[in-house]
C-alpha positions in Angstrom: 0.0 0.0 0.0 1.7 3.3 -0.9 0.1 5.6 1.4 -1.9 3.6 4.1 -2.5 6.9 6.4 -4.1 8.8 3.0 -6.3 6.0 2.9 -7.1 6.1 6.2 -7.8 9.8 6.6 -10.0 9.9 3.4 -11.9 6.6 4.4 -11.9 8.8 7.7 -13.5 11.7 5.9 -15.8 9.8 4.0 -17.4 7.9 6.7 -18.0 11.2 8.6 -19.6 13.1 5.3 -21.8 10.6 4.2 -23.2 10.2 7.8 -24.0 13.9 8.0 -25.3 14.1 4.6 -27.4 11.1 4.9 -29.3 12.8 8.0 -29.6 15.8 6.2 -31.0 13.6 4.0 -33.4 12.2 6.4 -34.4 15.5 8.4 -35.6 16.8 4.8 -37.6 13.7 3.6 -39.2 13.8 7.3 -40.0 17.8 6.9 -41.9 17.1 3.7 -43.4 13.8 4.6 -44.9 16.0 7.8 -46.3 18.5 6.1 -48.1 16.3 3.4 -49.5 14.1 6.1 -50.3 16.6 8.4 -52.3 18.9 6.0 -54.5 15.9 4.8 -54.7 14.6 8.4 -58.5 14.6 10.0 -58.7 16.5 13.1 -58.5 13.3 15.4 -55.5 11.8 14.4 -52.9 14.4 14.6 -51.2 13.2 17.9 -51.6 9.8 16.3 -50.1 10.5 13.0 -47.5 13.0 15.0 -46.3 10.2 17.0 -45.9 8.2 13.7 -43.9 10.1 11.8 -41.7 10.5 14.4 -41.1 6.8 15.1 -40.2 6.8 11.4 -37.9 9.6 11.8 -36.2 7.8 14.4 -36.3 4.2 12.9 -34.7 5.8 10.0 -31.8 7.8 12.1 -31.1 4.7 13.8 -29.9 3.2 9.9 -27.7 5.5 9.6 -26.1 5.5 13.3 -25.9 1.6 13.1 -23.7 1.6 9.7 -21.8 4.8 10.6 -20.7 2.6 14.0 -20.1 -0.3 12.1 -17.7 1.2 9.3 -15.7 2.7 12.1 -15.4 -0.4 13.7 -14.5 -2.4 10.5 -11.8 0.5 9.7 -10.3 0.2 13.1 -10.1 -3.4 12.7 -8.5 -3.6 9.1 -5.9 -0.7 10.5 -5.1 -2.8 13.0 -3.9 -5.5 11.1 -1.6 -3.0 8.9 -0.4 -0.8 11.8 1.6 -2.5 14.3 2.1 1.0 16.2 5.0 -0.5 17.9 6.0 -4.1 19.5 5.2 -2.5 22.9 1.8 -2.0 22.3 -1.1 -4.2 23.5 -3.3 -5.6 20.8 -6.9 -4.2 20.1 -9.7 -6.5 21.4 -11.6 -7.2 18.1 -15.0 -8.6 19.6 -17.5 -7.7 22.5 -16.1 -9.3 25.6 -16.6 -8.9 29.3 -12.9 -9.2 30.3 -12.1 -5.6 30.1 -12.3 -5.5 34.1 -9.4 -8.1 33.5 -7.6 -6.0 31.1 -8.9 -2.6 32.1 -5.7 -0.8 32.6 -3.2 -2.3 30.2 -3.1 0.6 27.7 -2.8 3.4 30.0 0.1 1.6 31.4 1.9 0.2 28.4 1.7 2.8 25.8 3.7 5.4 24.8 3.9 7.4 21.7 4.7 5.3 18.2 8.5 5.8 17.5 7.6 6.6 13.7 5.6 9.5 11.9 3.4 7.7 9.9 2.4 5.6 13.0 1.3 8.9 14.9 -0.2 9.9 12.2 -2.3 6.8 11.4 -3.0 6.6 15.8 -4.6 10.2 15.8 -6.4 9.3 12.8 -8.4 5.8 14.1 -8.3 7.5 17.2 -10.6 10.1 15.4 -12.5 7.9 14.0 -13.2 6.1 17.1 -14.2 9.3 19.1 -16.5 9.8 16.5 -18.0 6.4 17.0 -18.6 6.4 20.4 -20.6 9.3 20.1 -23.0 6.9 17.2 -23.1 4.3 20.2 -24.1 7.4 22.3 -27.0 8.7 20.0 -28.0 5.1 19.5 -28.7 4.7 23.4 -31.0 7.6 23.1 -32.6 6.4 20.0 -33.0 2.9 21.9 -34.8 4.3 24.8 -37.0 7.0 23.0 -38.6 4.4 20.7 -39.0 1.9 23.5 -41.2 2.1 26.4 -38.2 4.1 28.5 -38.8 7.8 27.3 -38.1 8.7 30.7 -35.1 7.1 31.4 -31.7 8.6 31.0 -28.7 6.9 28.8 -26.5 5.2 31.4 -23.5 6.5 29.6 -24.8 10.0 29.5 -25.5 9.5 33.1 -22.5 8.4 34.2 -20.6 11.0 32.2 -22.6 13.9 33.1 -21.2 17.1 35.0 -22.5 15.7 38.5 -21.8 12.0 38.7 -24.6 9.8 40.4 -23.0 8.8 43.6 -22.2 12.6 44.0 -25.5 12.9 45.2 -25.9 10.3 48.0 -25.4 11.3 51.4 -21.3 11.2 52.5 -21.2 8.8 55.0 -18.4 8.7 57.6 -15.4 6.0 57.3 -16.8 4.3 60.3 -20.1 3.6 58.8 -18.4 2.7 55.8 -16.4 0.2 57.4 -19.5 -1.5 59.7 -21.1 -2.1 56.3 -18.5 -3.0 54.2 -20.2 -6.3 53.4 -23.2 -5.1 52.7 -21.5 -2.3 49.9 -19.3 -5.8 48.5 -22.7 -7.5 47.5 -24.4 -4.6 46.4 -21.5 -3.8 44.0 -21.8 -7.6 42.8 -25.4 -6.9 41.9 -24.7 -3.5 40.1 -22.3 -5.7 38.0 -24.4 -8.8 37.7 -27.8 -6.8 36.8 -28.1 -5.5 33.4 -32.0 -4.5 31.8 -32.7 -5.6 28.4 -32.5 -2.6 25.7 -35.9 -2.7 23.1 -35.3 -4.2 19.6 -34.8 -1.5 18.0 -32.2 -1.9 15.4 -32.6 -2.9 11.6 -32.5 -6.5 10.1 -29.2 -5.4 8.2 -26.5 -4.5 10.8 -23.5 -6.3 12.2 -23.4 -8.8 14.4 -21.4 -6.7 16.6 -23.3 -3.8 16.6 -26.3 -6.3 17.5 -24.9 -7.7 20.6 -24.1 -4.6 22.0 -27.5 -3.4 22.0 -28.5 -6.5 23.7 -28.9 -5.2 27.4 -27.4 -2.2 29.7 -25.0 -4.3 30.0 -23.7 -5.2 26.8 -23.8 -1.6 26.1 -21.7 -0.4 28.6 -18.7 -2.8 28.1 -19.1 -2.0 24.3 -18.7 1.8 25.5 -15.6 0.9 27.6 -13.9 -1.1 24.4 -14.0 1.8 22.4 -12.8 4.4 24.9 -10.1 1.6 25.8 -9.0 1.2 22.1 -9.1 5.5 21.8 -7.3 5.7 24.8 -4.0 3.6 23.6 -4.6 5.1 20.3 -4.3 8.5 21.4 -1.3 7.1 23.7 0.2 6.2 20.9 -0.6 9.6 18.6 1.3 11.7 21.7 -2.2 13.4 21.9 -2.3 12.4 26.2 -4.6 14.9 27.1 -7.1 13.5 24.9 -6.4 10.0 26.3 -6.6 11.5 29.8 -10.4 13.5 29.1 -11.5 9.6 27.9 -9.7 7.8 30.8 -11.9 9.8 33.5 -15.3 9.1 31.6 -14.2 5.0 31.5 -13.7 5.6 35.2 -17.0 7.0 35.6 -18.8 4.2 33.7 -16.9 2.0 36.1 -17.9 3.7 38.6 -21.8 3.4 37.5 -21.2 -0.3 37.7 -19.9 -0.7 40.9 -16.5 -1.4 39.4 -14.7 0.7 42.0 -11.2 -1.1 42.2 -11.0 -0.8 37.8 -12.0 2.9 38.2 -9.5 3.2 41.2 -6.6 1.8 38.9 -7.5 4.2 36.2 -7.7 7.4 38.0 -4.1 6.3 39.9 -2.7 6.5 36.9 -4.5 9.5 35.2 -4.3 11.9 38.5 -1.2 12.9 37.9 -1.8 14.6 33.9 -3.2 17.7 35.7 -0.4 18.1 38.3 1.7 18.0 35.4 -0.1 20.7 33.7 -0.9 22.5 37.2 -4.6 22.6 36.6 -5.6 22.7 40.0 -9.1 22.5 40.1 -9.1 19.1 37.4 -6.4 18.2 39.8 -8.4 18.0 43.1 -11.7 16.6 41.0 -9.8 14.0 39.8 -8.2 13.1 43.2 -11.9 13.4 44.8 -13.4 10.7 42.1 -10.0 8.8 43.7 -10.8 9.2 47.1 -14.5 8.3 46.3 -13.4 5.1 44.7 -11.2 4.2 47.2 -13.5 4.5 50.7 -16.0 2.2 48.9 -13.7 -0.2 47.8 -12.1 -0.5 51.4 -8.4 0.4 49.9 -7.4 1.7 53.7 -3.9 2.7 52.9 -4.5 4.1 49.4 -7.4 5.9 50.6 -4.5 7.2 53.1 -2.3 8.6 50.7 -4.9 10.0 48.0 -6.4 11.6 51.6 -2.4 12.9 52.2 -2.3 14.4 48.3 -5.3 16.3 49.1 -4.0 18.6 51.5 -1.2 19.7 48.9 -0.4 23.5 49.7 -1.2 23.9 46.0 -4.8 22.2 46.2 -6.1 24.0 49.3 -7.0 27.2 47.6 -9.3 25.5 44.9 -10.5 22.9 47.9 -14.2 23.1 48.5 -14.7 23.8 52.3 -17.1 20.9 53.0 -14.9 18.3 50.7 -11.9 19.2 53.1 -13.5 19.1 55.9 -14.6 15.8 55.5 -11.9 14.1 53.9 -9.6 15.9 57.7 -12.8 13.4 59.6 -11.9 10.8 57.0 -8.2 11.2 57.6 -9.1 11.6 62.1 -10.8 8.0 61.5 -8.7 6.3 59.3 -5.2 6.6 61.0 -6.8 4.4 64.1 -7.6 1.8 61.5 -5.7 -1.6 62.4 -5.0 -1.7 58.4 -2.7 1.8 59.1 -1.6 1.4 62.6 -0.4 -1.8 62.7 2.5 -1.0 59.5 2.9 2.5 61.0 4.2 0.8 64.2 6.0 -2.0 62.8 8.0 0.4 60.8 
């Protein structure tokens, strides 16, 4: 192949034009479709025929979603096998799998940028193109639940992702309490992973296998979700672009997170906490290490709970700390330094 980035940036290109023109497309057929029905429509059936057209609008948006996600994935995969984007590099999962969790942190940790140009070149471009599909998996979760019988319900990707995380929400409950039902968080973490809803059929006759199974529950969804932000975030690794690796690194953690996955999340955002120290963002710097923290305290981790807790009362940190988050994680830090998990090593050393 002569020039195997050009043919990636143009299939690139092409994948993202025709998607837009195609629901162009489809917004102007629906437009003219409403008027002509609506104008011959009898009185009594407007919400009826209303309601219709908009089922068809979305039936017909969720074509084009379905085979935009699936070329991306097909180019990703054919790259794949072309690129090697270095010996150190972790191979790409190429199918829907639950053994992420297993796996979870193995690009963060092993790549680095590709030693050749056209390498980094070809990494920014899938990673790109893989950006761009996880936002098609994104507007097919809200296609999924507005045609089924879950208008009301939000996308469990948006919601994990959103501005104020879920768990944000709940109460903060001291380290004592915390620890006195510590079994009781264990199995309820085992049933956020083990309970998944089904997702309506919603897609069309004519889409990939892959694309099918990961519409088959919440599940399914999420983990599909995770294998694309995986595969961006070694991508981007691999480009040099780590900022953009970092931004996709916290939302994994945060659909971890959502799942109960608190150790994975942990792992992720112990590696990731440092890109804003580096850069001296404060503020992104003390969110990230209060996602840490939160991961930590359910998990049970006492003596990296410890340290995060230490981190947080950098001189640097204190003048973007909230008042109320630093006040409870000095009760946090009170409670946790009688712990038998701390003492015990602090007085053996």
């Amino acid at each position: 192949m002569g020039a195997p980035v050009e043919v990636l940036l143009r299939s690139k290109d092409f994948l993202v034009k025709v998607h837009r023109n195609r629901l162009v497309e489809v917004a102007a057929s629906f437009r003219k479709r409403w008027e002509k029905e609506l104008w011959k429509c009898k009185s009594g059936k407007v919400l009826e025929t209303q309601a219709q057209l908009k089922r068809e609008l979305n039936n017909r948006e969720v074509e084009v979603e379905a085979w935009a996600l699936a070329s991306c994935w097909d180019v990703k995969c054919a790259a794949e096998n072309y690129f090697l984007f270095g010996a150190a590099a972790p191979p790409l999962k190429k199918s829907n799998t639950a053994t992420l969790g297993k796996k979870g942190k193995v690009n963060s940790l092993a790549a680095a940028m590709a030693p050749t140009m056209e390498d980094r070149e070809a990494a920014r471009c899938l990673a790109e193109l893989l950006e761009f599909a996880i936002l098609r998996l994104i507007r097919l979760g809200d296609l999924a639940l507005s045609l089924g019988e879950r208008e009301d319900e939000v996308n469990p990707i948006r919601r994990a992702t959103s501005e104020r995380p879920v768990d944000t929400l709940e109460p903060w409950e001291s380290w004592k309490t915390l620890q006195q039902r510590r079994e009781s968080i264990k199995r309820k973490d085992i049933s956020n992973k083990a309970s998944s809803e089904p997702l309506p059929s919603f897609l069309p006759s004519r889409v990939s296998t892959w694309v099918r199974n990961s519409f088959a529950n919440t599940s399914t969804y999420e983990e599909t979700y995770l294998e694309l932000a995986d595969a961006a975030v070694l991508l981007n690794r691999r480009a040099g672009r780590f900022r953009f690796a970092s931004r996709l690194e916290d939302h994994r953690a945060e659909v971890l997170i959502s799942r109960g996955e608190h150790d994975l999340a942990a792992s992720i955002l112990s590696n990731n906490v440092g890109a804003c120290a580096r850069d001296q963002w404060n503020r992104a710097h003390y969110w990230r290490i209060f996602r840490l923290a939160c991961c930590q305290r359910m998990s049970g981790d006492v003596l990296a709970y410890l340290e995060t807790l230490t981190q947080s009362f950098n001189p640097r940190l204190a003048s973007v700390a909230p008042k109320k988050t630093a006040s409870l994680f000095q009760k946090d830090l009170e409670s946790i330094i009688t712990d038998a998990a701390v003492s015990e090593p602090r007085w053996g050393a």
